[in-house]
Structure formats: structure tokens, C-alpha cells
VEXPA-456633 format. One line per 8 residues: number of its first residue (from 1); their letters; for each residue x, z negated, y of N, C-alpha, C. Coordinates in nm, 3 decimals, padded with zeros to 5 digits. Layout:
BEGIN
NUM	a	X Z Y X Z Y X Z Y | ...
This chain:
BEGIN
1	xxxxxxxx	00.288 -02.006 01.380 00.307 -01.865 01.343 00.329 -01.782 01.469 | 00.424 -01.701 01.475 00.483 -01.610 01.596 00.393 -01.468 01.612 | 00.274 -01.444 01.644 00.222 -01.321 01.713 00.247 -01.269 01.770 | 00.184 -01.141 01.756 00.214 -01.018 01.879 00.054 -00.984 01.916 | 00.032 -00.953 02.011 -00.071 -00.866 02.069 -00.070 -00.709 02.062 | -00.157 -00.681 01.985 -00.162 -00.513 02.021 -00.240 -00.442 02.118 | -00.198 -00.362 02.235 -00.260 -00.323 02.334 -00.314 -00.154 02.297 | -00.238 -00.128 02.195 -00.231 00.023 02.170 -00.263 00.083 02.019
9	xxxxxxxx	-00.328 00.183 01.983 -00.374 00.229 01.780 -00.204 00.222 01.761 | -00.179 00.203 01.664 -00.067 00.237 01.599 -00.045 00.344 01.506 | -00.150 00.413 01.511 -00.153 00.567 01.482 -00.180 00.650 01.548 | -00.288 00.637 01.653 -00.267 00.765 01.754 -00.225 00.748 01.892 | -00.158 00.592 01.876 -00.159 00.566 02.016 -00.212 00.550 02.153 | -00.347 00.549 02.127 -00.464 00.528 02.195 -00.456 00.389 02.248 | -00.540 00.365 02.403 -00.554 00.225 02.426 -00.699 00.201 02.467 | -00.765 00.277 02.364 -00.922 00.273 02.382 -00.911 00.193 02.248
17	xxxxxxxx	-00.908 00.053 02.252 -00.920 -00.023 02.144 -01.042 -00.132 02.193 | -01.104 -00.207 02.060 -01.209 -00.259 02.056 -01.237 -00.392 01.978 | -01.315 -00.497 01.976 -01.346 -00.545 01.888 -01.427 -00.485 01.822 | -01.398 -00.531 01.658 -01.450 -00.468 01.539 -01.521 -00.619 01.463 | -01.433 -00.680 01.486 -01.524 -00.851 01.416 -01.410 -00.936 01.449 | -01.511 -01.032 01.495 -01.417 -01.144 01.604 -01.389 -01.275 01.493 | -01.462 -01.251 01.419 -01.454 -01.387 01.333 -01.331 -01.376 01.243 | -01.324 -01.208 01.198 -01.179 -01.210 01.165 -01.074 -01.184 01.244
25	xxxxxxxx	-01.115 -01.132 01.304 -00.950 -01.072 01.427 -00.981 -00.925 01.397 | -01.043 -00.864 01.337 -01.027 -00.744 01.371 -01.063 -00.681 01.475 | -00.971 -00.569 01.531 -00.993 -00.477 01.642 -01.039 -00.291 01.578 | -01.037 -00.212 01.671 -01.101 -00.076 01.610 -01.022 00.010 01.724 | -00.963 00.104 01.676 -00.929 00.193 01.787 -01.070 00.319 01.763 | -01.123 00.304 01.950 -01.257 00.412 01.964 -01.217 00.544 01.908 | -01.095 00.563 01.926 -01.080 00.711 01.914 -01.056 00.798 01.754 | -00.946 00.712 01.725 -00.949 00.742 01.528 -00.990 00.652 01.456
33	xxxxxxxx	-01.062 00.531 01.455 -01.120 00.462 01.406 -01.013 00.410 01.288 | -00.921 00.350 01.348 -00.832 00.285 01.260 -00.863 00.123 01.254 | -00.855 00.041 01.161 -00.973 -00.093 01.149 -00.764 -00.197 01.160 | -00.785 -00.289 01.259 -00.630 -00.387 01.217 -00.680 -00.521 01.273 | -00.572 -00.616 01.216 -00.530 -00.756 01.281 -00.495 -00.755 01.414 | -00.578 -00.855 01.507 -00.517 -00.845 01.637 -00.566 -00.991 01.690 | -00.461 -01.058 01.679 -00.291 -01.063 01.692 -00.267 -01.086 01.569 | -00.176 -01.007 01.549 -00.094 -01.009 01.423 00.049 -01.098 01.391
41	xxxxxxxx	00.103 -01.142 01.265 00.248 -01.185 01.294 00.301 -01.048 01.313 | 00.444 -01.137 01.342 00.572 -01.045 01.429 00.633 -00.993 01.243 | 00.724 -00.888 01.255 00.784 -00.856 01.180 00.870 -00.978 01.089 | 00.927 -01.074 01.182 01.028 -01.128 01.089 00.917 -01.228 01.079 | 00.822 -01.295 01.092 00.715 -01.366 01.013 00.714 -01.279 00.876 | 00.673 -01.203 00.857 00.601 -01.095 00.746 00.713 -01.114 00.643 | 00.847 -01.105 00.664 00.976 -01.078 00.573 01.000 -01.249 00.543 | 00.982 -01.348 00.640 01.007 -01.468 00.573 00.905 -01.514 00.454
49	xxxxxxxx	00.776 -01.471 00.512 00.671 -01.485 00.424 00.701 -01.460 00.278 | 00.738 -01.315 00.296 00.708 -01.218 00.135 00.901 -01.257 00.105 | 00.958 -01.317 00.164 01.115 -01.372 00.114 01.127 -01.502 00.041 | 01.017 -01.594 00.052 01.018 -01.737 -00.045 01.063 -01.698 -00.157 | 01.129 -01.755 -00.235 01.167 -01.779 -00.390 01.038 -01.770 -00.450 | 00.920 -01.816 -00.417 00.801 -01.861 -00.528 00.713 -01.765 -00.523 | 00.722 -01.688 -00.427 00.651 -01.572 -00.385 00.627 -01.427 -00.510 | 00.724 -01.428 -00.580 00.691 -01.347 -00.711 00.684 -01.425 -00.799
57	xxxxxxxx	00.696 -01.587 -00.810 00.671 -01.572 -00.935 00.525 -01.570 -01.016 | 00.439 -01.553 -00.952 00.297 -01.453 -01.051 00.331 -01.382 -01.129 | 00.391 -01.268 -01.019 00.429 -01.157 -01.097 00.557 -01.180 -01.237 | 00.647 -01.240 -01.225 00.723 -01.313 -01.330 00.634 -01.343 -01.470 | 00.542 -01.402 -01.442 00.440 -01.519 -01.548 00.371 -01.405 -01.578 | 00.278 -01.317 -01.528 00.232 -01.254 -01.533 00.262 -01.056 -01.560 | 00.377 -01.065 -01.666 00.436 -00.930 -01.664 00.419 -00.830 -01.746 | 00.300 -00.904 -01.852 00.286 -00.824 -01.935 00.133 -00.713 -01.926
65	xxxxxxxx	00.022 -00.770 -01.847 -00.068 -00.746 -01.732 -00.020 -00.616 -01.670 | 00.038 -00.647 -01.543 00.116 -00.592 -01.458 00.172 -00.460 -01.562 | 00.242 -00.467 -01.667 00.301 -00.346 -01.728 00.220 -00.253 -01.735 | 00.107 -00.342 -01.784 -00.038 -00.216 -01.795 -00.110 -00.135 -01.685 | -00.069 -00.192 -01.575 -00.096 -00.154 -01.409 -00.008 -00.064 -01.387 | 00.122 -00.050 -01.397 00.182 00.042 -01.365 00.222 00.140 -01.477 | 00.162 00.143 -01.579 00.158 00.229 -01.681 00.066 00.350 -01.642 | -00.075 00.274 -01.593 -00.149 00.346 -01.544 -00.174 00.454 -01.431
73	xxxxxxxx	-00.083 00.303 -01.360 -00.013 00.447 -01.225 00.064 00.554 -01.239 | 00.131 00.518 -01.325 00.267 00.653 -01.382 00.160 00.716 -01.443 | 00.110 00.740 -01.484 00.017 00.814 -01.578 -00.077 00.863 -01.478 | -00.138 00.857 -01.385 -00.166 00.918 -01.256 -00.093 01.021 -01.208 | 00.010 00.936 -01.175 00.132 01.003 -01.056 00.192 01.124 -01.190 | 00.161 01.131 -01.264 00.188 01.250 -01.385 00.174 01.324 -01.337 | 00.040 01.390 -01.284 -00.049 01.500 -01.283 00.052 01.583 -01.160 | 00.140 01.457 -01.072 00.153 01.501 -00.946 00.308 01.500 -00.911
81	xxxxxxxx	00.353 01.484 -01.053 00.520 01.477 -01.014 00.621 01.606 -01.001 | 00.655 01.564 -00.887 00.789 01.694 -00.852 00.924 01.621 -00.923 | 00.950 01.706 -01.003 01.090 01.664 -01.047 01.170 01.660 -01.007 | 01.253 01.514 -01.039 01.339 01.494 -00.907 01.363 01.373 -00.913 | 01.383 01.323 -00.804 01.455 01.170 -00.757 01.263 01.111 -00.713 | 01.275 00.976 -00.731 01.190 00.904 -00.658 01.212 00.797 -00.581 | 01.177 00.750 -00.460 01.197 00.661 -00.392 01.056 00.584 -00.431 | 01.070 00.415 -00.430 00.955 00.318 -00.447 00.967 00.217 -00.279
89	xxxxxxxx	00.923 00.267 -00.194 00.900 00.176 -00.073 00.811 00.054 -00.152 | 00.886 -00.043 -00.055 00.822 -00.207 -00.143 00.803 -00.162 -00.261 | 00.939 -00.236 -00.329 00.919 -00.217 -00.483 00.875 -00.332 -00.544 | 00.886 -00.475 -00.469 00.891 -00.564 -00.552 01.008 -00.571 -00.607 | 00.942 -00.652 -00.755 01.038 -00.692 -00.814 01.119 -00.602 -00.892 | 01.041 -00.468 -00.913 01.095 -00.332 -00.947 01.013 -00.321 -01.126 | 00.967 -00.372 -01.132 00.879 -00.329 -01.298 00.821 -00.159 -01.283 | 00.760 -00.187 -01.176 00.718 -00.011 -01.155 00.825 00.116 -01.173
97	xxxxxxxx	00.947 00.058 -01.106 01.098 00.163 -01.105 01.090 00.173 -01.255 | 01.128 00.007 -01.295 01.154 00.061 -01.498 01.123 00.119 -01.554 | 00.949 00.079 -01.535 00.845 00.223 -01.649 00.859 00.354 -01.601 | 00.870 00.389 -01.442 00.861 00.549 -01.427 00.978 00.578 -01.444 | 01.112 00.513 -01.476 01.239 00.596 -01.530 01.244 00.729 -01.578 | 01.205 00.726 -01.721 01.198 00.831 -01.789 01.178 00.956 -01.734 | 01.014 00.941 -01.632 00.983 01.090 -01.585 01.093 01.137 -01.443 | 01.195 01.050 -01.410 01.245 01.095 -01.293 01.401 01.106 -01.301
105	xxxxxxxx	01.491 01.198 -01.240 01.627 01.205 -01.286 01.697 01.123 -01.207 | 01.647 01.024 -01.127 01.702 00.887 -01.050 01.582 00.765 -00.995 | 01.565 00.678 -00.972 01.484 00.599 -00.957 01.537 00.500 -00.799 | 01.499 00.487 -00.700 01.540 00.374 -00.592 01.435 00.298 -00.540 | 01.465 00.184 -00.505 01.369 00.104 -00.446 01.398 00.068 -00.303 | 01.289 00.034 -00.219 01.336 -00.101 -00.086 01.235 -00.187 -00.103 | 01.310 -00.263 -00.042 01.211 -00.389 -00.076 01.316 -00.480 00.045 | 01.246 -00.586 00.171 01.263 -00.669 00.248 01.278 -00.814 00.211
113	xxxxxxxx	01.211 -00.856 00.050 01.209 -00.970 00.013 01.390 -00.962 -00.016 | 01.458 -01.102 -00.009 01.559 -01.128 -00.018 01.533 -01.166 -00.220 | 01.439 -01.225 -00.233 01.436 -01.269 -00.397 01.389 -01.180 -00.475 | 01.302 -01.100 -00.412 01.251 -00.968 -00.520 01.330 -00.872 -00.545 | 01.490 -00.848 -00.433 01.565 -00.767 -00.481 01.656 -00.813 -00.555 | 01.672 -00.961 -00.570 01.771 -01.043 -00.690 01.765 -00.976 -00.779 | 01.596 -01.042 -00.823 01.507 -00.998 -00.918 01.549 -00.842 -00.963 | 01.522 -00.763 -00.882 01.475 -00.635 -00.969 01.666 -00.587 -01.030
121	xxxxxxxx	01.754 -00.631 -00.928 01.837 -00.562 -00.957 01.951 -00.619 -01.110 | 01.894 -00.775 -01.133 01.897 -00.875 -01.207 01.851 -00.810 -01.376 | 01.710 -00.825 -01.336 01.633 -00.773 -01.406 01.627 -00.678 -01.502 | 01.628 -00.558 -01.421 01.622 -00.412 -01.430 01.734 -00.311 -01.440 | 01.789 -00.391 -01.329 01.895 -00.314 -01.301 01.934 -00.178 -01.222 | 01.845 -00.216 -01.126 01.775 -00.096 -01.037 01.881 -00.071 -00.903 | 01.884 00.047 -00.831 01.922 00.048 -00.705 01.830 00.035 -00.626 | 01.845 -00.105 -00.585 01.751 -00.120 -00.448 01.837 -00.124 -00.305
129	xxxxxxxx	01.804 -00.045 -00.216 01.792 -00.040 -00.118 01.708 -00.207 00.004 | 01.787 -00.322 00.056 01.716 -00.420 00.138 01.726 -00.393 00.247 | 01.585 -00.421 00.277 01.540 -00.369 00.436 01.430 -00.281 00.460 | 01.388 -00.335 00.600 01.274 -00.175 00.567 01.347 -00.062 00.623 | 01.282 00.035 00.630 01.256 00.210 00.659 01.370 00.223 00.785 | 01.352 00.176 00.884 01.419 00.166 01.021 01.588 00.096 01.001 | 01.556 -00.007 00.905 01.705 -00.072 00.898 01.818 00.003 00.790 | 01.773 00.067 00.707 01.836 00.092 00.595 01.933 00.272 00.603
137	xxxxxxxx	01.999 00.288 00.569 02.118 00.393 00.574 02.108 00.474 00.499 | 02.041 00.548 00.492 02.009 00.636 00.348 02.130 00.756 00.314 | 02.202 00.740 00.449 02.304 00.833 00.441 02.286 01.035 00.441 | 02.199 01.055 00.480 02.116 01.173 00.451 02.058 01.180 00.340 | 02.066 01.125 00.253 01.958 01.133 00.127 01.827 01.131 00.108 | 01.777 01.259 00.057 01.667 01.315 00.064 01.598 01.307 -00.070 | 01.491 01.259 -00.131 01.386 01.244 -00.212 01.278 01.346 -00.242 | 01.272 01.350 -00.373 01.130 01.445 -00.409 01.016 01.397 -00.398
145	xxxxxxxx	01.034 01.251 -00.464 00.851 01.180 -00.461 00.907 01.060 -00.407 | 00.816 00.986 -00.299 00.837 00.889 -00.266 00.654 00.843 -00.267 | 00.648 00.657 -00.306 00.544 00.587 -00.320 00.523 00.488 -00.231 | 00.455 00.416 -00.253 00.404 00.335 -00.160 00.309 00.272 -00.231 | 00.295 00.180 -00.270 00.205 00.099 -00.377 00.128 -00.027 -00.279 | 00.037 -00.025 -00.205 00.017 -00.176 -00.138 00.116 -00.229 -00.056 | 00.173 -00.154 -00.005 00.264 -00.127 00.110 00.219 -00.147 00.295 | 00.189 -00.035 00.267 00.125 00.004 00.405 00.073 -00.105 00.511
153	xxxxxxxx	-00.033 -00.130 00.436 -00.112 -00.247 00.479 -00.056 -00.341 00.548 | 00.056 -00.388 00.468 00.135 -00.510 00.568 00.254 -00.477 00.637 | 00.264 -00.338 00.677 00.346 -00.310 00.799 00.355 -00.354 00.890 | 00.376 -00.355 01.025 00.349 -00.370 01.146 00.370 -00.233 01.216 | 00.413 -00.136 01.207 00.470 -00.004 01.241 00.392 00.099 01.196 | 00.305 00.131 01.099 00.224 00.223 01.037 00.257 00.371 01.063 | 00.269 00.402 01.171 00.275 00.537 01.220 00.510 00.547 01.210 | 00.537 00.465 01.257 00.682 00.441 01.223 00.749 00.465 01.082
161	xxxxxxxx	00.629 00.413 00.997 00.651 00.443 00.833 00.711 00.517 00.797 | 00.555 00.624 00.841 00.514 00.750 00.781 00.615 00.835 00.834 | 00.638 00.792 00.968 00.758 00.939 01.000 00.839 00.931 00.935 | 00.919 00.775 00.889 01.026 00.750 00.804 01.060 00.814 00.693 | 00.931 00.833 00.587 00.892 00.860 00.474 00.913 01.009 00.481 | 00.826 01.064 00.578 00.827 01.259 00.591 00.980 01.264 00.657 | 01.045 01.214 00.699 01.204 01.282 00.704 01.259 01.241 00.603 | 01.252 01.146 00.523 01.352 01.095 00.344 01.248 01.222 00.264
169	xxxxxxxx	01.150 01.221 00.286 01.084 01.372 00.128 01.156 01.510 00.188 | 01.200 01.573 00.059 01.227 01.715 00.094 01.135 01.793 00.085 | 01.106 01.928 00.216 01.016 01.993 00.191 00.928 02.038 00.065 | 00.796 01.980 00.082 00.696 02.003 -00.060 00.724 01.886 -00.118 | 00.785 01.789 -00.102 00.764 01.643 -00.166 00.671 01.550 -00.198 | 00.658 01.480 -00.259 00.509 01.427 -00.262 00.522 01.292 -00.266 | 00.395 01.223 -00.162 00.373 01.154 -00.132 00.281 01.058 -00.192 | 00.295 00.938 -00.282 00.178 00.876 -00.302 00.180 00.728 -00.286
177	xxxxxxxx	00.076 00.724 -00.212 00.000 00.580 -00.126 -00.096 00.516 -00.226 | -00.119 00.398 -00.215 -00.223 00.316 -00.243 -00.257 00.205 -00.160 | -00.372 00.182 -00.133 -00.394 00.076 00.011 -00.524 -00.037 -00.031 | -00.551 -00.122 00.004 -00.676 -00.149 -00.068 -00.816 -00.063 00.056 | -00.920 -00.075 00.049 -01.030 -00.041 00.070 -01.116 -00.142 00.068 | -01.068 -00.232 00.170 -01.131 -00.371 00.200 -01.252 -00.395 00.316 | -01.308 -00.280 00.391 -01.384 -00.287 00.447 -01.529 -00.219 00.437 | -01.509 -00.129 00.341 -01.616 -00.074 00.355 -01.671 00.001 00.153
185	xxxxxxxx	-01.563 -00.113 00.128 -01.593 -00.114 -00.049 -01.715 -00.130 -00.100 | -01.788 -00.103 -00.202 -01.880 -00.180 -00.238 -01.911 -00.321 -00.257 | -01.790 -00.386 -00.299 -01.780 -00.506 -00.279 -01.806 -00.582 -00.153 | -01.725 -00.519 -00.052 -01.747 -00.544 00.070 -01.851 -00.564 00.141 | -01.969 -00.450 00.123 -02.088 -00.410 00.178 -02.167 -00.483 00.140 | -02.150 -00.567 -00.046 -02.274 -00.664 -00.103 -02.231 -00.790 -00.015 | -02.093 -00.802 00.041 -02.038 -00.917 00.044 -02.117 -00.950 00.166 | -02.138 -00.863 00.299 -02.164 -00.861 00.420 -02.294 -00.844 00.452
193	xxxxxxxx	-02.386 -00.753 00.311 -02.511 -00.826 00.332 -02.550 -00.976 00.306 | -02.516 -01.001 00.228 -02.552 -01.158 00.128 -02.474 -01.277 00.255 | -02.424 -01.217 00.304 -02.360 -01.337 00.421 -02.199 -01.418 00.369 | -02.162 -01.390 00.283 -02.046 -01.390 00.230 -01.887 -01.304 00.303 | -01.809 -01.435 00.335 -01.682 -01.320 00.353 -01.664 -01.255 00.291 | -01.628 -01.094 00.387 -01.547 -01.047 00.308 -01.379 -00.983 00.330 | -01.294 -01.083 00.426 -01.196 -01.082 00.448 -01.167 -01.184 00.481 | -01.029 -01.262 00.481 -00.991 -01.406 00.539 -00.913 -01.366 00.644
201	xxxxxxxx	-00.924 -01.465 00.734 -00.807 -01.447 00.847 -00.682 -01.450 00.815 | -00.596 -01.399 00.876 -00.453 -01.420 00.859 -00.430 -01.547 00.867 | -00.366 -01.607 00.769 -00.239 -01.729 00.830 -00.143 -01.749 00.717 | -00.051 -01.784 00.780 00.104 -01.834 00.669 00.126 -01.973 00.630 | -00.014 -02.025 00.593 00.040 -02.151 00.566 00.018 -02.172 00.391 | -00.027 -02.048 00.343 -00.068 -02.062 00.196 -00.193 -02.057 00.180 | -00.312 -02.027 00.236 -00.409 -02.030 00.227 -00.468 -01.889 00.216 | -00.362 -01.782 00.235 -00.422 -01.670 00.152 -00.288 -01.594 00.075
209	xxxxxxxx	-00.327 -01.530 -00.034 -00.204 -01.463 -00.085 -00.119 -01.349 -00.027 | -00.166 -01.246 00.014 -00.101 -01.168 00.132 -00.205 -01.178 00.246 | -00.078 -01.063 00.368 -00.126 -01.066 00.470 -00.140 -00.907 00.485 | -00.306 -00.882 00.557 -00.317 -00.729 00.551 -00.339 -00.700 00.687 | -00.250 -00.575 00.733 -00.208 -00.613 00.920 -00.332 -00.477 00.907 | -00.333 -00.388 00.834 -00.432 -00.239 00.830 -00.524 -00.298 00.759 | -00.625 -00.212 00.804 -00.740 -00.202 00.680 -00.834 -00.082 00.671 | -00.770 00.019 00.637 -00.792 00.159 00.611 -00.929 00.215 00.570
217	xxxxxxxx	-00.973 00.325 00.618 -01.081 00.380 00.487 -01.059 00.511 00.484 | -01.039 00.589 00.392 -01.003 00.667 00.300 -01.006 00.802 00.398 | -01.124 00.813 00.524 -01.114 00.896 00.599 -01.017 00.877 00.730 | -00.999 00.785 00.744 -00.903 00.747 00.835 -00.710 00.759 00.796 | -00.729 00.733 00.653 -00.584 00.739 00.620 -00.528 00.904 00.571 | -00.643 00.955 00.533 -00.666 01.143 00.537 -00.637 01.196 00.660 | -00.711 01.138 00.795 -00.686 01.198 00.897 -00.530 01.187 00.947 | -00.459 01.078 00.935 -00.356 01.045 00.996 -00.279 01.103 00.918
225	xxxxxxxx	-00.244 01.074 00.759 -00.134 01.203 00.731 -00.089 01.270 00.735 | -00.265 01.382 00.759 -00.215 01.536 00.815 -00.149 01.553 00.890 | -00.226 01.461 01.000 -00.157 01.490 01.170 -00.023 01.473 01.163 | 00.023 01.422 01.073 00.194 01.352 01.025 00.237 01.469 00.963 | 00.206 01.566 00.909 00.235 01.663 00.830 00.215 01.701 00.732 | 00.151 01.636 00.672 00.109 01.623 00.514 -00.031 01.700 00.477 | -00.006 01.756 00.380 -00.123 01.830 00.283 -00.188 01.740 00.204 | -00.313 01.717 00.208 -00.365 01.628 00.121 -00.419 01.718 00.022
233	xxxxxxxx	-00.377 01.638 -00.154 -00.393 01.699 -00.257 -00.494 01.637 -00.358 | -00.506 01.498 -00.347 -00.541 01.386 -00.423 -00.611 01.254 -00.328 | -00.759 01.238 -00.329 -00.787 01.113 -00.273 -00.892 01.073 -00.357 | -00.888 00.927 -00.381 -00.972 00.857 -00.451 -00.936 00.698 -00.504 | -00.977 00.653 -00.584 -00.941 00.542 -00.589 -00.837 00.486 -00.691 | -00.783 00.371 -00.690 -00.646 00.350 -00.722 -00.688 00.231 -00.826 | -00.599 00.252 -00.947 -00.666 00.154 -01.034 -00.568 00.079 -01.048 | -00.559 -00.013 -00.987 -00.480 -00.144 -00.931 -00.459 -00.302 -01.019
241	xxxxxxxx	-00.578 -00.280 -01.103 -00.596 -00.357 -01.110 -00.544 -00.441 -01.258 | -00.488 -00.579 -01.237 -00.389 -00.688 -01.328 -00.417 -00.722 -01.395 | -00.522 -00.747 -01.466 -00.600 -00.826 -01.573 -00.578 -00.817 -01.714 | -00.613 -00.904 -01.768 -00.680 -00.905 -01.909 -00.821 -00.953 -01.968 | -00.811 -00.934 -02.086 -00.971 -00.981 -02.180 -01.042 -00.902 -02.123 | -01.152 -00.968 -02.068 -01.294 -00.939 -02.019 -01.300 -00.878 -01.883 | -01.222 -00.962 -01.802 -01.206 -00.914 -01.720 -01.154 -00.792 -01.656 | -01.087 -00.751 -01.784 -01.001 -00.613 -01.758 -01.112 -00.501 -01.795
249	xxxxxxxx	-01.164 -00.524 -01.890 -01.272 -00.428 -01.967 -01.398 -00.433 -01.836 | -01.441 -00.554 -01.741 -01.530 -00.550 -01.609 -01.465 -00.414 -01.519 | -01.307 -00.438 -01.455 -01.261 -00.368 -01.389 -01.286 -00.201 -01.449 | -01.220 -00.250 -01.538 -01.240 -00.080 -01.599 -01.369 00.011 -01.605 | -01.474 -00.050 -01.639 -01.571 -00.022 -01.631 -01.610 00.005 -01.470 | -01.601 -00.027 -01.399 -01.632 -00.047 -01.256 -01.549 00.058 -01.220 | -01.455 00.070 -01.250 -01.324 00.173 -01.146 -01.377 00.309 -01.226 | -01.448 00.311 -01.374 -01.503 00.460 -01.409 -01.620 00.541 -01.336
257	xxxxxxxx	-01.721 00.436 -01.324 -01.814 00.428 -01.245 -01.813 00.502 -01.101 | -01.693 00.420 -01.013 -01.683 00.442 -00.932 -01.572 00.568 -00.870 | -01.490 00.610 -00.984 -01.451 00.731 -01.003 -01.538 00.868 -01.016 | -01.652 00.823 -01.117 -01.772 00.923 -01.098 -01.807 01.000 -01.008 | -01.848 00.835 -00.885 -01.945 00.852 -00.752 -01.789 00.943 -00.649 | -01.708 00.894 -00.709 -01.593 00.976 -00.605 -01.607 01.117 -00.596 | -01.545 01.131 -00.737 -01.575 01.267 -00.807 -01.711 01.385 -00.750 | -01.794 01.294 -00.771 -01.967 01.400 -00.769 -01.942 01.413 -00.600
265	xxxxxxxx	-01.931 01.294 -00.529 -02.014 01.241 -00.418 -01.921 01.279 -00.286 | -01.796 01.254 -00.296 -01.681 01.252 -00.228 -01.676 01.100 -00.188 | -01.713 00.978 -00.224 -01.741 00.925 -00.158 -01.651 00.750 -00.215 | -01.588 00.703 -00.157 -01.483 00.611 -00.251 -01.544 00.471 -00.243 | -01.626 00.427 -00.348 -01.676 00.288 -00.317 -01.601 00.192 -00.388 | -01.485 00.211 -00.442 -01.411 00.144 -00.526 -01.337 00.015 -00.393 | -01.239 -00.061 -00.490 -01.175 -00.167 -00.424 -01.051 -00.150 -00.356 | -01.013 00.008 -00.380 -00.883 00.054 -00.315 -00.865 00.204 -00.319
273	xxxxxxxx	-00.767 00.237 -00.235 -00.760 00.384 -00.230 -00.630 00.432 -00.249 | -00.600 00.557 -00.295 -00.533 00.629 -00.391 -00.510 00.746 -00.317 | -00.405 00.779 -00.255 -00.411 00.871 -00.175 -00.260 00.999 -00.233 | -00.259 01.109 -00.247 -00.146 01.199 -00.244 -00.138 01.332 -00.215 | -00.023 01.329 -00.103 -00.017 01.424 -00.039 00.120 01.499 -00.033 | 00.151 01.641 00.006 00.273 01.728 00.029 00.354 01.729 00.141 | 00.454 01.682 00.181 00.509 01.725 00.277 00.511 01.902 00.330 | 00.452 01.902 00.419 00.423 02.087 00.459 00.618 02.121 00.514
């Protein structure tokens, strides 16, 4: 696997960086307390990875699940839609583009996988955009809402993104993120008392399903927006989650719960975070 070393935050650019836990690779920048992989893969690791043929097919087998996941999200992102065009950074295979059709007067995706844009455009019948943020030609074309669904995380650029993103939204555009909340979840916290992982190391040999280069917490990904330009309107947790039977009715129950403690407490102990904000 081809690494890079990071000497520097990739959000504030700081080189007051730290170990954070050696057993995983994580590092800490002292100054904004941003949590990452260090050493991380290189960019074109990341795109061969998430480019295999076999790499969606879960999501394939698994689509009727998934419908209910992004039903839910559209039904979120309701409360918060500017009418208009939407952009879907990492769309996948594009199921998310299909269902939010209706509420938007154009729909686009990007997506880096070479098979997930077969897929969506196969599929769906979507305009996807291949490539990330930096490679792609947008031609001046400017967006009302642009997303980010479990995105972020496996960037390598983070702060590169976001600028990307705030020059494609037109002034007052809105922004919505979802990231997981893998360090300091409740899950996390039982995981790390009891002596239990609660993150795997990176590697590409199949031994974990993605690769997460960030690992955010909810005050950290608040702070950096702003500084990016953004009005934060919406933070809390993101109901992400794929399931069925029992297991779906566990999640649900858990993500109400923990919506509560958000709600009352300010305080996000859920399994992921849900973030939306305005371009100022």
C-alpha cells in the first residue's frame, strides 16, 4: 500500500501535530483538535480501492434497505432545502440522486469510482460528473444545495473540499454533511472502557470495509466550516443507518434516544454526525 506522511492539520494547517493513539495511527492536531490517519494511503490508492467492480455490490443486493436510508435523509434535508439544483459529492451508485429528484429542479452527482458511475448512470440515469472536486470542469456552474453523505472522511484534502464546495454553492446555499462520529460516540466510549476496539487500522487488503482518513467530532467539524464561511444552521446526528427487522427497530430506537440527549443537552452521542450549513 502507497502512503503519505502528514507533517501538517489539513484544516488549519498547523504543524503542532501529535500522537492521539499509536495502536491505530491516529495523530491530533494541538491546535484545532482535528483527530486523522497518519500515514495515510495516497489519493490514487483510495480511487483504486472504492473503483473494484465488487465494491458496490452490497449496495446492489441490498437496495431496498438503503431506499429507506435515503428516504430518511431527504426527509431531513426537507426542512432545509433551497430550491434549486443539487449537487451529490460521492454519489455512489446514485439511489440517493433518484429519490431526491422530485424536490429539486436538476439533480448531479461525482463520484471517483469508475463502476459506481456505470452504475448510477445505467441505472438511474443520472448526470454524473467522474472525478473528484479538483479534477472535474464544472464549467462555471453554480448549485443551490450541495451534500456530502460519508464523504468527507475518506478524502485526503479536507480543507481542499470544502473550498471546492463553497465556490460550486451560490450565495446562501446550503450545505449538508454527514460524517460518522467514531471517536467519541457512545459506542465508542463503552468500547474503550471494556477494552474493546474501537477503530481498525487502515489497510487495503479487505480486511476492513472502508477507509476513514478523518475522524471528526461534531465540535471540530462546526469550527472548521465557519472559518470556511459557512453559517451553521443544523448539527446533530445523522440517521444513517441500513437495516432491517430488529435490527432496524434497535437503531431507531437508539438514534431517538440519542436525538433527545442532542436536543436537551447539546451534546451528540450518536454513531454519526449530521451537519448543515449556509454559504455566508
Amino acid at each position: 500500500m502507497e502512503t503519505e506522511f502528514i507533517t501538517k492539520c489539513n484544516l488549519c494547517k498547523s504543524k503542532n501535530i501529535e500522537m492521539f493513539d499509536e495502536e491505530v495511527g491516529l495523530y491530533r492536531c494541538a491546535d484545532c483538535r482535528y483527530i486523522f490517519d497518519n500515514p495515510c494511503p495516497t489519493l490514487k490508492e483510495i480511487i483504486n480501492y472504492y473503483s473494484k467492480s465488487s465494491k458496490y455490490d452490497g449496495w446492489l443486493s441490498n437496495l431496498s434497505s438503503r431506499k429507506l436510508l435515503w428516504q430518511r435523509r431527504v426527509k431531513k434535508m426537507r426542512k432545509n432545502i433551497k430550491k434549486g439544483t443539487l449537487l451529490d459529492v460521492g454519489c455512489g451508485i446514485g439511489q440517493f440522486l433518484d429519490i431526491a429528484k422530485p424536490y429539486y429542479t436538476e439533480v448531479f452527482g461525482t463520484e471517483v469510482s469508475d463502476s459506481a458511475v456505470k452504475i448510477a448512470k445505467e441505472k438511474y440515469n443520472l448526470d454524473i460528473f467522474h472525478g473528484t472536486l479538483d479534477d472535474i470542469n464544472f464549467n462555471g456552474k453554480k448549485f443551490d444545495n450541495i451534500s456530502m453523505f460519508h464523504l468527507l472522511e475518506h478524502v485526503n484534502d479536507v480543507n481542499g473540499t470544502i473550498l471546492n464546495v463553497h465556490k460550486l454553492l451560490i450565495p446562501g446555499g446550503i450545505l449538508t454533511i454527514a460524517v460518522p462520529n467514531d471517536i467519541y460516540s457512545l459506542k465508542a466510549i463503552v468500547k474503550k472502557i471494556i477494552g474493546k476496539p474501537y477503530l481498525k487500522k487502515i489497510k487495503l487488503d479487505g480486511s476492513v470495509d472502508e477507509i476513514h482518513l478523518s475522524h471528526f467530532t461534531p465540535q471540530v467539524l462546526k469550527d472548521f466550516l465557519i472559518k470556511k464561511g459557512f453559517e451553521i444552521i443544523e448539527l446533530g446526528p445523522d440517521p444513517y443507518f441500513a437495516n432491517e427487522g430488529l435490527k432496524l427497530l434497535r437503531l431507531q430506537i437508539y438514534y431517538f434516544i440519542c436525538n433527545i440527549i442532542n436536543k436537551t443537552l447539546g451534546i451528540n452521542v450518536f454513531d454519526t454526525i449530521w451537519v448543515v450549513a449556509i454559504k455566508k
